[in-house]
TIRO-2110 file (N, C-alpha, C; in Angstrom, 1 decimal):
// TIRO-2110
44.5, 186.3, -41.5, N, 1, A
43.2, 185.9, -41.0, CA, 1, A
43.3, 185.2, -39.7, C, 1, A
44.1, 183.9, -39.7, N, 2, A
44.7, 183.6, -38.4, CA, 2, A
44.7, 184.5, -37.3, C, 2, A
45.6, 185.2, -37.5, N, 3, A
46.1, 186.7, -36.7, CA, 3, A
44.7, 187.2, -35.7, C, 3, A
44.1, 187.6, -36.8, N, 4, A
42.7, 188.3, -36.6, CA, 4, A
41.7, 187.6, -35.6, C, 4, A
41.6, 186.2, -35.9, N, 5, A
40.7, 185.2, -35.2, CA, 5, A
41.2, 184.8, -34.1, C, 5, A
42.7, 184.9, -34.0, N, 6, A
43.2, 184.8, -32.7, CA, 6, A
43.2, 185.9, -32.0, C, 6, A
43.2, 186.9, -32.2, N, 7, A
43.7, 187.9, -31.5, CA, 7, A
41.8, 188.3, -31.1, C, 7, A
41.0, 188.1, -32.0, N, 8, A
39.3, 188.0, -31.7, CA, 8, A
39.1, 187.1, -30.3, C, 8, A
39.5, 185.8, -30.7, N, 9, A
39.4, 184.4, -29.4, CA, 9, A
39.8, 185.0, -27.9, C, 9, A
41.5, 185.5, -28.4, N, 10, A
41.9, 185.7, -26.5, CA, 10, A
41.0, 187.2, -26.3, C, 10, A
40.7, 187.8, -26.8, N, 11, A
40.3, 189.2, -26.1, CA, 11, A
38.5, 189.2, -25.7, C, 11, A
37.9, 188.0, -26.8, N, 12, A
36.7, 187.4, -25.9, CA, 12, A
36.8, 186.6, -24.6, C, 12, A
37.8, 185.9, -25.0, N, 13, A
38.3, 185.0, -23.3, CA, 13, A
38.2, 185.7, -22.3, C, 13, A
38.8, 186.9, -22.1, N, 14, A
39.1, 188.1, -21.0, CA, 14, A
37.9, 188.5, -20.8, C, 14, A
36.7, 188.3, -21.7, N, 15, A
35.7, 189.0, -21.2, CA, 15, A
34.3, 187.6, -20.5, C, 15, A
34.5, 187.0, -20.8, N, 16, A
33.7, 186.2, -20.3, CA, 16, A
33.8, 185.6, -18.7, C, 16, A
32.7, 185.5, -18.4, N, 17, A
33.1, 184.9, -16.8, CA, 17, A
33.7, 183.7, -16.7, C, 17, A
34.6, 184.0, -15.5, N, 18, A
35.0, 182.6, -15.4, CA, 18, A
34.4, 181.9, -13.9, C, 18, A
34.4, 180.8, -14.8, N, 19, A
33.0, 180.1, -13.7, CA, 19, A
33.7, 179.4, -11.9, C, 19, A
34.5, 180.5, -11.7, N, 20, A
35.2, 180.1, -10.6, CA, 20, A
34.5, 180.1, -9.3, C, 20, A
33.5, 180.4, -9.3, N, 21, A
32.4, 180.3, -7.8, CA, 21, A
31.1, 179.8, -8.3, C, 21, A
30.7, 179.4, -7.5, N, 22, A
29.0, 178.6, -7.4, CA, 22, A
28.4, 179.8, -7.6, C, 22, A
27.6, 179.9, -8.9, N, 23, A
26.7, 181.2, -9.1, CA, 23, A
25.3, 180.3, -9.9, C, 23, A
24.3, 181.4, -9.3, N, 24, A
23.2, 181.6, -10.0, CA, 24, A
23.0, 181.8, -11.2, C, 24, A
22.2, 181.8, -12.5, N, 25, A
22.3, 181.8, -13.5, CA, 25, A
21.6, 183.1, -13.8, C, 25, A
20.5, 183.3, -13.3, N, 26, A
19.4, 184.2, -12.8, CA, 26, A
19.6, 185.0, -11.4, C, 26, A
20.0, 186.0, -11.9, N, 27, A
20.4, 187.2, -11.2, CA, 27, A
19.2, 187.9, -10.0, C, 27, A
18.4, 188.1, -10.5, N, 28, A
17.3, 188.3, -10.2, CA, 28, A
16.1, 187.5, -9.6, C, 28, A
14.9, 188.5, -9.3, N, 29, A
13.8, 188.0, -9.3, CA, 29, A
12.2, 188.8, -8.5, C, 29, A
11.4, 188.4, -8.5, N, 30, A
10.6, 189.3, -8.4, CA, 30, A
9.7, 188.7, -7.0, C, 30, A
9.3, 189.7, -6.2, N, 31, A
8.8, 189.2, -4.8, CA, 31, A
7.3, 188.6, -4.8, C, 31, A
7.3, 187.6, -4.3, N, 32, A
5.8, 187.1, -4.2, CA, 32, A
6.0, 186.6, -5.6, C, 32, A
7.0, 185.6, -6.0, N, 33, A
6.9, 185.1, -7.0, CA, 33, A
7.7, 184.0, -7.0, C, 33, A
7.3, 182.5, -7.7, N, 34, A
7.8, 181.6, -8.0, CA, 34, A
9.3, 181.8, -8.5, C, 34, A
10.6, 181.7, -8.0, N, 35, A
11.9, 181.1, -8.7, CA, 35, A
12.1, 180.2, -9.1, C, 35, A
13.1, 179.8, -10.5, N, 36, A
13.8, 178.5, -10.7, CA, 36, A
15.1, 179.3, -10.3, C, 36, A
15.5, 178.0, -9.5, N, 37, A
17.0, 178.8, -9.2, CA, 37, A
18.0, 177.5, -10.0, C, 37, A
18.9, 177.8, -10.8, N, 38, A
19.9, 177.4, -11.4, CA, 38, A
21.1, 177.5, -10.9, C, 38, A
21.7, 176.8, -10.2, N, 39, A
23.2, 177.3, -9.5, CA, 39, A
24.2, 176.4, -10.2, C, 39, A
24.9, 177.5, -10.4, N, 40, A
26.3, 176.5, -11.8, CA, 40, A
27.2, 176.3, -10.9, C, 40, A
27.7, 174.8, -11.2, N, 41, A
29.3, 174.4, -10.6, CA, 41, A
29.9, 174.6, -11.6, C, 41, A
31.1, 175.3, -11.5, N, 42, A
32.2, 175.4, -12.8, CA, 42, A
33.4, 174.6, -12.8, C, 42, A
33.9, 173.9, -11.4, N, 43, A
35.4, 173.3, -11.2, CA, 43, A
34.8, 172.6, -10.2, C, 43, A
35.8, 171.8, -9.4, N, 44, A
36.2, 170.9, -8.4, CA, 44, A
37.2, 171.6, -7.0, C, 44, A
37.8, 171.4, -6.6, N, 45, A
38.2, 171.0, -5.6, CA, 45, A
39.9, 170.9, -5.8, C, 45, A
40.2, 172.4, -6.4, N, 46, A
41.9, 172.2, -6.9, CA, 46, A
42.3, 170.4, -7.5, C, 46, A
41.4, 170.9, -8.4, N, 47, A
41.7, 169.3, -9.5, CA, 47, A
40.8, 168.0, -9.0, C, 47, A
40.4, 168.3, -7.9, N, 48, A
39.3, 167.1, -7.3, CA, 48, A
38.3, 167.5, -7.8, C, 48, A
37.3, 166.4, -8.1, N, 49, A
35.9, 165.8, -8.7, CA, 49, A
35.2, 166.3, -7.0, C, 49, A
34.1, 167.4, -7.5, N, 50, A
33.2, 167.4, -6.4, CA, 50, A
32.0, 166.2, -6.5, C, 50, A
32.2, 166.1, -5.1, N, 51, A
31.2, 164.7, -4.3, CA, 51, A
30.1, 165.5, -3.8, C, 51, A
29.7, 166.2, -3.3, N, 52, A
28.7, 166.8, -2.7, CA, 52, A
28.9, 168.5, -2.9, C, 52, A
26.9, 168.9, -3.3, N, 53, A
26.5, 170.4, -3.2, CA, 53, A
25.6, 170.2, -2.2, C, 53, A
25.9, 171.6, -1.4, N, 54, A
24.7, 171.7, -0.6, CA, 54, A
24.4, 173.1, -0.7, C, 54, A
23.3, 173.6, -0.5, N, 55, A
22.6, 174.6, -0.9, CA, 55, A
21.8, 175.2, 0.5, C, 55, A
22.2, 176.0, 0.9, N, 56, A
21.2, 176.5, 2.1, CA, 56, A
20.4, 177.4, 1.5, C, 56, A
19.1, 177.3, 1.7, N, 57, A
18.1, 177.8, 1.6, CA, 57, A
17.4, 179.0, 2.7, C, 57, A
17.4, 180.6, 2.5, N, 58, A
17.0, 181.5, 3.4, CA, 58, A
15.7, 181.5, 3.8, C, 58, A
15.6, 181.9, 5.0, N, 59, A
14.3, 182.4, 5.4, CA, 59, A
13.7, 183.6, 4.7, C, 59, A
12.4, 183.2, 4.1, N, 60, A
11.3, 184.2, 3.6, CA, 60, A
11.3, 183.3, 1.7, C, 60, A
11.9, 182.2, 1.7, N, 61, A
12.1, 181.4, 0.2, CA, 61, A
11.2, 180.2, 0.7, C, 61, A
10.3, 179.8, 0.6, N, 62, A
9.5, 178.6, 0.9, CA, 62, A
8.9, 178.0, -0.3, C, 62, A
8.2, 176.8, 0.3, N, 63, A
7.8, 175.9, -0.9, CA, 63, A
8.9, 174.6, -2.0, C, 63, A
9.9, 175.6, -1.4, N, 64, A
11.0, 174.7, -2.4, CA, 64, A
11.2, 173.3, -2.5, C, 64, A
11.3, 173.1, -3.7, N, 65, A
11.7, 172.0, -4.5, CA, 65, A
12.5, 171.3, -5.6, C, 65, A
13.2, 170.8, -4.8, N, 66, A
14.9, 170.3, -5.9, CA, 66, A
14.4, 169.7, -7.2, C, 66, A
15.1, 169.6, -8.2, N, 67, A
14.9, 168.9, -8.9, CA, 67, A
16.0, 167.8, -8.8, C, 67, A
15.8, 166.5, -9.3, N, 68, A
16.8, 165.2, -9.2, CA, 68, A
17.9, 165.7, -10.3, C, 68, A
18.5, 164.8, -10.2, N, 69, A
19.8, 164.8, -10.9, CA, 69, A
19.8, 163.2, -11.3, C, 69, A
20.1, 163.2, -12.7, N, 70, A
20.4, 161.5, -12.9, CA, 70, A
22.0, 161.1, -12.3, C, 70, A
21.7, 159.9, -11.7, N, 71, A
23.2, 160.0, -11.2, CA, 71, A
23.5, 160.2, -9.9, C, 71, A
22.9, 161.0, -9.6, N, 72, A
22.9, 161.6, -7.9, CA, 72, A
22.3, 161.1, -7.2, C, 72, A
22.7, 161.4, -5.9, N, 73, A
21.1, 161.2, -4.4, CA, 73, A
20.9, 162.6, -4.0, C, 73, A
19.4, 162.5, -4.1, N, 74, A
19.2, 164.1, -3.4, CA, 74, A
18.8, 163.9, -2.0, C, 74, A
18.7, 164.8, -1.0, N, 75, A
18.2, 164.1, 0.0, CA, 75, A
18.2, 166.2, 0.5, C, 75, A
16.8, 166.0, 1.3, N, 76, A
16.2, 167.5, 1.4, CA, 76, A
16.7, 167.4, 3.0, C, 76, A
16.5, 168.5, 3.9, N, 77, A
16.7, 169.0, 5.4, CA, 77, A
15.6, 169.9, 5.5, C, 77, A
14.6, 169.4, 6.6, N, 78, A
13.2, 170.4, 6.3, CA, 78, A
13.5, 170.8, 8.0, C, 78, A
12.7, 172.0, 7.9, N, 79, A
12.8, 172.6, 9.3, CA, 79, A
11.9, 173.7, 9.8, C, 79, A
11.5, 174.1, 10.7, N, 80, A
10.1, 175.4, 10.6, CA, 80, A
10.6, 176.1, 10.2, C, 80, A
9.9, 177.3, 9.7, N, 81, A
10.4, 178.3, 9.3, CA, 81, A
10.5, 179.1, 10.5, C, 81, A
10.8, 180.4, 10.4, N, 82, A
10.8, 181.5, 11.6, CA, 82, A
9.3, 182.4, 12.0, C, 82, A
8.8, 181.8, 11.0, N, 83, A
7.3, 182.6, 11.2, CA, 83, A
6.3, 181.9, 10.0, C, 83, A
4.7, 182.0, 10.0, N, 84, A
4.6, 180.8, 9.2, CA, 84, A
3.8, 182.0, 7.8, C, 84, A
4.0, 181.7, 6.7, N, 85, A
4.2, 182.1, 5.5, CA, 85, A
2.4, 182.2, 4.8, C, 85, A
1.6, 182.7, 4.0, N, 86, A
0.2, 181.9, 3.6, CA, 86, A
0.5, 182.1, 2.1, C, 86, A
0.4, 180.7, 1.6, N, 87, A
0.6, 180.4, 0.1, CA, 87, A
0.1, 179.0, -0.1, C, 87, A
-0.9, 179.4, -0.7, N, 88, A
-2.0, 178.1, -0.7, CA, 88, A
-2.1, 177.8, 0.8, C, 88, A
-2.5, 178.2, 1.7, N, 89, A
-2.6, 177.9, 3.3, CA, 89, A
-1.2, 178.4, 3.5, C, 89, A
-1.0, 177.8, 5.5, N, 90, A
-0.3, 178.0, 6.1, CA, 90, A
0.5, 177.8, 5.7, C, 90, A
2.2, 177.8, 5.9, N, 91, A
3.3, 177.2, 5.5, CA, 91, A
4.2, 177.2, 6.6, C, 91, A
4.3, 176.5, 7.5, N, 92, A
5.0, 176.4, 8.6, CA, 92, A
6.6, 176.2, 8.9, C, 92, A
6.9, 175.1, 7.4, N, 93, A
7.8, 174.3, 7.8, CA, 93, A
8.2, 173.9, 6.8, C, 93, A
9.5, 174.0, 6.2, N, 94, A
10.2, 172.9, 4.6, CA, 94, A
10.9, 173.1, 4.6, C, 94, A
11.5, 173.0, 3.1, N, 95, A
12.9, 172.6, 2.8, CA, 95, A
13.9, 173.9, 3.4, C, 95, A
15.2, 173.5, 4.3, N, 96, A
16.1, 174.7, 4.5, CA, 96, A
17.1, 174.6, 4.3, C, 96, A
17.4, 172.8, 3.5, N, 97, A
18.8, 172.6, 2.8, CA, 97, A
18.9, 171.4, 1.6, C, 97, A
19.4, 172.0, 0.6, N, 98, A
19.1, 170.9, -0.3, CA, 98, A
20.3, 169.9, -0.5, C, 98, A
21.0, 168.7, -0.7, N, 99, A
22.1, 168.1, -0.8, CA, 99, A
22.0, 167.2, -2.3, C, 99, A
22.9, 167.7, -3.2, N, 100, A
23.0, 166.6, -3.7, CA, 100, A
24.3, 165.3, -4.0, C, 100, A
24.4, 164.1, -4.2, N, 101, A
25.9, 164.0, -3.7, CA, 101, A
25.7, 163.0, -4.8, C, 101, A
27.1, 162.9, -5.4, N, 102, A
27.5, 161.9, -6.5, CA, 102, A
28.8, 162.3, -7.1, C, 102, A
28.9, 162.8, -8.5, N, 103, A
30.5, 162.9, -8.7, CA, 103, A
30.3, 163.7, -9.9, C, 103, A
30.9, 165.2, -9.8, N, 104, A
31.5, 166.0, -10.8, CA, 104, A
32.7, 166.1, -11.1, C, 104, A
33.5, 165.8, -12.2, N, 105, A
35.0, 165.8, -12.2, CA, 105, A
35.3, 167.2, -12.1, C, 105, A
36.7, 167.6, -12.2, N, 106, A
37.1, 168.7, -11.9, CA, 106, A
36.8, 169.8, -13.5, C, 106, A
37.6, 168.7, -14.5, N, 107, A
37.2, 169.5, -16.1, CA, 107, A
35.6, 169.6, -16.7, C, 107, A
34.8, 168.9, -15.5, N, 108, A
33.7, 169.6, -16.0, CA, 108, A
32.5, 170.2, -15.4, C, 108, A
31.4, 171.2, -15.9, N, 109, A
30.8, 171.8, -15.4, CA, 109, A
29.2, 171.2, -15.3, C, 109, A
28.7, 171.8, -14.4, N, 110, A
27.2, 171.4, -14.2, CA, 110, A
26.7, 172.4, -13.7, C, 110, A
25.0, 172.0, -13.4, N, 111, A
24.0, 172.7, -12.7, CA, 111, A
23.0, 172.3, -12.2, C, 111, A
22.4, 173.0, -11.0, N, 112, A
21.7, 172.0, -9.4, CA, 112, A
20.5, 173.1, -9.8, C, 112, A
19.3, 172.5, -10.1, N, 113, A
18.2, 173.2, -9.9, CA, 113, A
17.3, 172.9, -9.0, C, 113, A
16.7, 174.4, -9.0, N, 114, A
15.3, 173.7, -7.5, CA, 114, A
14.4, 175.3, -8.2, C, 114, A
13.3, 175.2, -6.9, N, 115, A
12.4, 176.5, -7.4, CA, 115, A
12.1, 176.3, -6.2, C, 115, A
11.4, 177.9, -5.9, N, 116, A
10.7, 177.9, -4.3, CA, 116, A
10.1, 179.2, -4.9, C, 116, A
9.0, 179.7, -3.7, N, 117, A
8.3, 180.8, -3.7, CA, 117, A
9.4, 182.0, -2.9, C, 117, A
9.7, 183.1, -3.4, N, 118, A
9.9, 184.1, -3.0, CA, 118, A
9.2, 185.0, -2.0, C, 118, A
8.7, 185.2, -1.3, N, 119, A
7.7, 185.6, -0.2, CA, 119, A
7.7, 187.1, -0.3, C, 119, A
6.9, 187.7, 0.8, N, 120, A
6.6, 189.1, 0.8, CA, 120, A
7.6, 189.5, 1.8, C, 120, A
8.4, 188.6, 2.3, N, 121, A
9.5, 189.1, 3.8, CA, 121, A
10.5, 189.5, 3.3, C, 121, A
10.3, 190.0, 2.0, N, 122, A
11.2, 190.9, 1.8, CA, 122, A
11.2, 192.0, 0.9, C, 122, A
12.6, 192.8, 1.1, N, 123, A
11.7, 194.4, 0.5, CA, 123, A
12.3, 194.4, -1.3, C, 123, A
11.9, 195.6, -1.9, N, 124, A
12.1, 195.8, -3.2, CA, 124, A
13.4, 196.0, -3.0, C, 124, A
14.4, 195.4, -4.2, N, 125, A
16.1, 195.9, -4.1, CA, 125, A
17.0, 195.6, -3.0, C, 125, A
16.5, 194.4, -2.2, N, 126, A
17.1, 193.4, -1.0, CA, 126, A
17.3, 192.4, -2.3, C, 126, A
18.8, 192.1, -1.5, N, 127, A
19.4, 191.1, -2.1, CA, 127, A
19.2, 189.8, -0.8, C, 127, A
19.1, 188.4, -1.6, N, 128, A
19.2, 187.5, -0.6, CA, 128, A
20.2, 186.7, -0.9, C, 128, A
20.9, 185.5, -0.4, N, 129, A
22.3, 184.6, -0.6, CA, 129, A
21.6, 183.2, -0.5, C, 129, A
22.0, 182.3, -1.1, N, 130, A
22.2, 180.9, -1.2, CA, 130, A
23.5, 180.2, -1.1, C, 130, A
23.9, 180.3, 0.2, N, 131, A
25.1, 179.7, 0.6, CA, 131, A
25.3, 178.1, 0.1, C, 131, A
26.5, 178.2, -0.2, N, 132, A
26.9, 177.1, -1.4, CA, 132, A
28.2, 176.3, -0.9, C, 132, A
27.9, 175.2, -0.6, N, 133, A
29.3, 174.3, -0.5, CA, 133, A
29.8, 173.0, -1.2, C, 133, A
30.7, 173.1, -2.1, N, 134, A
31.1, 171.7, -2.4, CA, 134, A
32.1, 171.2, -2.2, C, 134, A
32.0, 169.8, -2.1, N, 135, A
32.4, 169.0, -1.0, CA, 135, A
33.5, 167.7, -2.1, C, 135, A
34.6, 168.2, -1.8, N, 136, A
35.4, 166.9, -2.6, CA, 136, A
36.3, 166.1, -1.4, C, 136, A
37.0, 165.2, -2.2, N, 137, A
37.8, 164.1, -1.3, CA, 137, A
38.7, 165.0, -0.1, C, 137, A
39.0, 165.4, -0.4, N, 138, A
40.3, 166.3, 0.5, CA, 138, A
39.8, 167.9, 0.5, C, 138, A
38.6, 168.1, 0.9, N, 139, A
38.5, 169.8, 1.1, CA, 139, A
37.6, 170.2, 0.1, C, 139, A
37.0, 171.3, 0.4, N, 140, A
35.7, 172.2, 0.0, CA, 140, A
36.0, 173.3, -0.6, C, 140, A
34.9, 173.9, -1.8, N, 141, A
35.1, 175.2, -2.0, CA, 141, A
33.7, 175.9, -0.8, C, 141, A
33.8, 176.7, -0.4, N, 142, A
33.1, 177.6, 1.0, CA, 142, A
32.4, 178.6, 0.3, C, 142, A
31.4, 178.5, -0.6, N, 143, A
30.7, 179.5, -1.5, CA, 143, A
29.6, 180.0, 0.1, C, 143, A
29.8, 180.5, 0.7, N, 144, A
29.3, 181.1, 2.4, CA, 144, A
29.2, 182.6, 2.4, C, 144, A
30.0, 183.4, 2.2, N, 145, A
30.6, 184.7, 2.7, CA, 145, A
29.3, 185.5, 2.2, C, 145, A
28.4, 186.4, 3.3, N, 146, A
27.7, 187.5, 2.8, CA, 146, A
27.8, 188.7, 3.3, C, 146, A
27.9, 189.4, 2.1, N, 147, A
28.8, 190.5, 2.2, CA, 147, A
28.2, 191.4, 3.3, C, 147, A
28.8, 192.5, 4.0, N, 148, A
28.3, 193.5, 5.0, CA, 148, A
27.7, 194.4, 3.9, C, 148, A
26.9, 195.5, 5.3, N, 149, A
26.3, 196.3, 4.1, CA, 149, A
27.2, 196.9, 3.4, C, 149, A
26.9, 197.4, 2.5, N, 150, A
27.9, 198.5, 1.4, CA, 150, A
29.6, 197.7, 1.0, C, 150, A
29.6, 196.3, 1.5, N, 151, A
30.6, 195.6, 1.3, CA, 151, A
30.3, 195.3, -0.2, C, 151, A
31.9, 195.1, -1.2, N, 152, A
31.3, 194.7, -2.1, CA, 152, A
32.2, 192.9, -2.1, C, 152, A
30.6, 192.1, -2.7, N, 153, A
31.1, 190.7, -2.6, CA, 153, A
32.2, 190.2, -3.4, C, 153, A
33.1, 191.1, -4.5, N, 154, A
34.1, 190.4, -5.3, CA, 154, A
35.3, 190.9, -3.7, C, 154, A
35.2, 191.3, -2.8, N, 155, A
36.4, 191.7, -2.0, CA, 155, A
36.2, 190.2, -1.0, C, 155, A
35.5, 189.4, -1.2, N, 156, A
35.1, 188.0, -0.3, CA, 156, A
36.2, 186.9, -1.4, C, 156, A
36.3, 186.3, -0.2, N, 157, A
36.9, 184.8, -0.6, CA, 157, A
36.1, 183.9, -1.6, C, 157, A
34.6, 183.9, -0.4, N, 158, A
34.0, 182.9, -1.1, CA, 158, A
32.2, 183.3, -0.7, C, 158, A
32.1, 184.2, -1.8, N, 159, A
30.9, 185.0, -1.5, CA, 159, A
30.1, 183.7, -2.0, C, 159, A
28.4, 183.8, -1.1, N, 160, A
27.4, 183.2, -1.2, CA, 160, A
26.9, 183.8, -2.3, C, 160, A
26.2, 183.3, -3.6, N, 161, A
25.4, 183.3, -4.9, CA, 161, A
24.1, 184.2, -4.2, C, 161, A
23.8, 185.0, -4.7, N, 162, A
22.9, 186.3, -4.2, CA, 162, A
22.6, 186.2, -5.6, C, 162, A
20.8, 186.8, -4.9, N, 163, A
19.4, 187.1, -5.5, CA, 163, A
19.3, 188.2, -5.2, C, 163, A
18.7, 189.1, -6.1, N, 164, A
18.3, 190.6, -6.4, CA, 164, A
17.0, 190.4, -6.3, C, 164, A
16.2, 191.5, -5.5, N, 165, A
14.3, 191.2, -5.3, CA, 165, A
14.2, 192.6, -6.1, C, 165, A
13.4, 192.5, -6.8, N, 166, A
12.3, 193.9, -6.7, CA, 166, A
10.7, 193.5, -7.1, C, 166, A
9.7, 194.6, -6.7, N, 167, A
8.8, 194.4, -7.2, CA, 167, A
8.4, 194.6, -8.6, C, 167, A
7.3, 193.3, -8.5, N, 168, A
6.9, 193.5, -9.9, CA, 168, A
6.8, 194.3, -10.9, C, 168, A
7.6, 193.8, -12.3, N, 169, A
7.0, 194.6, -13.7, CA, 169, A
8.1, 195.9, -13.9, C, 169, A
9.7, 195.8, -12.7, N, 170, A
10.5, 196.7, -13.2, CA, 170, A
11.7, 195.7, -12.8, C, 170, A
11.8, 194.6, -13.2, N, 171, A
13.0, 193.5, -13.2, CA, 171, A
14.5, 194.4, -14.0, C, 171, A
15.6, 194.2, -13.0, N, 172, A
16.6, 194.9, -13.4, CA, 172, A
17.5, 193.6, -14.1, C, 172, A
18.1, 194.2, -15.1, N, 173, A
18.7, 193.0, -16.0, CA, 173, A
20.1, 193.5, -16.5, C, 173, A
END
């Protein structure tokens, strides 16, 4: 029975992700619609406790809004956008980087939430990136890299956490 449970344990291990890059939780999403974006830290900093996430925020994602962290400082980077947006009125100008900074050890994991509006600037089955950096005592993981076209992102070092768009009511899962 041992045998059996063990040999069950390591062959689920191999299948599960391992949380070795800053990812989304939520794959997806749908255009002209509200996100919660969840972005998992899974490690540190080759055995260093991360001190700071930062989160860049794309053009055509507006509205956004971090949620706190107990424990942390958040602190937002607002900036115009590239063209001005209408959702509940104009929308000129917000959040285009989120920071949070405090202390994740290396053995354990977390998650940085925010939500923003998804806009019409973009098409059905465009993917978008949330370039990701965290920041420990002696050096960073570079969660940045977005792929070229027809590139595939596991061939990156340190591919940015990408969002899947399509229109409404045919969400790919």
């Amino acid at each position: 029975m041992k045998r059996i449970l063990f040999a069950a344990a390591a062959a689920l291990s191999t299948t599960l992700p391992a949380f070795s890059h800053a990812t989304l939780e939520v794959k997806h999403a749908e255009l002209n619609s509200t996100y919660k974006a969840v972005m998992r830290i899974g490690h540190g900093c080759d055995g260093q406790a991360t001190l700071k996430v930062r989160i860049t925020i794309p053009e055509g994602v507006i509205s956004v809004k971090p949620m706190p962290k107990a424990g942390w400082e958040l602190t937002t980077i607002r900036g115009d956008y590239a063209k001005t947006y209408d959702y509940y009125g104009p929308k000129s100008e917000g959040v285009k980087e989120i920071i949070w900074t405090g202390s994740l050890e290396d053995q354990h994991y977390d998650e940085f939430v925010f939500r923003g509006r998804i806009t019409d600037a973009f098409e059905d089955g465009q993917t978008i990136h949330f370039p990701t950096v965290q920041e420990c005592a002696d050096g960073s993981n570079d969660w940045v890299e977005i792929p070229a076209e027809g590139q595939d992102p596991h061939d990156l070092d340190g591919p940015a956490p990408a969002l899947l768009l399509n229109a409404g009511g045919h969400a790919h899962h």
